[in-house]
VEXTIDREN-778374 format. One record per residue (C-alpha): x, y, z; residue in three letters. Coordinates in steps of 0.2 Angstrom, whole numbers, plus 5000, padded with zeros to 4 digits. Layout:
N
XYZALA/...
This chain:
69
500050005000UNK/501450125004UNK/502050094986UNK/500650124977UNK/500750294987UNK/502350354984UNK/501850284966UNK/500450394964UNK/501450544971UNK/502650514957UNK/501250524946UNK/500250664952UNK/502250754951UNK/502450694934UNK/500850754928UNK/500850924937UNK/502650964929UNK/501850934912UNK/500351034914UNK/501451174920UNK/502451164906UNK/501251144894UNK/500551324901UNK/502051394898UNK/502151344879UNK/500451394877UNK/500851544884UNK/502351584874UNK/501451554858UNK/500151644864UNK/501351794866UNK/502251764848UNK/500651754838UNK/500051904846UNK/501551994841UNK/501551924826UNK/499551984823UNK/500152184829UNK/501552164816UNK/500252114802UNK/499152264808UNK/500552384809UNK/500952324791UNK/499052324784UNK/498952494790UNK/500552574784UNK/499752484767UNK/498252604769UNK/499152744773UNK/500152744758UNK/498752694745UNK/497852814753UNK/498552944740UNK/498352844725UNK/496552764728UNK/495052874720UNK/493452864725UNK/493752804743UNK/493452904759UNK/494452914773UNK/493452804782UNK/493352684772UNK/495252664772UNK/495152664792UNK/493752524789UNK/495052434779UNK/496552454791UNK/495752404807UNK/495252214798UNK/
């Protein structure tokens, strides 16, 4: 009975070391892909901002619309 104590104890450690790390790599890709999403926005709207001179027939808004997708 002791064994199957100290067994389940090693277990329960083993299972709590994966969890945790598990959470951290979620975390961390959590962290890139959102840095990765503000990069893509930053770069969508830079897009706007420069075809804003050379589209006709679009209002400022529109643009704004645009960028902020």
């Amino acid at each position: 009975m002791c064994f199957d104590m100290h067994k389940r104890a090693n277990q329960f450690r083993l299972l709590s070391t994966f969890v945790f790390y598990f959470d951290l790599q979620v975390k961390r890709m959590t962290l890139f892909l959102q840095s990765q999403l503000d990069d893509l926005v930053l770069m969508i709207t830079e897009l706007a901002c420069c075809d804003r001179k050379k589209m006709n027939g679009y209002s400022q808004g529109h643009i704004l619309i645009e960028s902020q997708l």
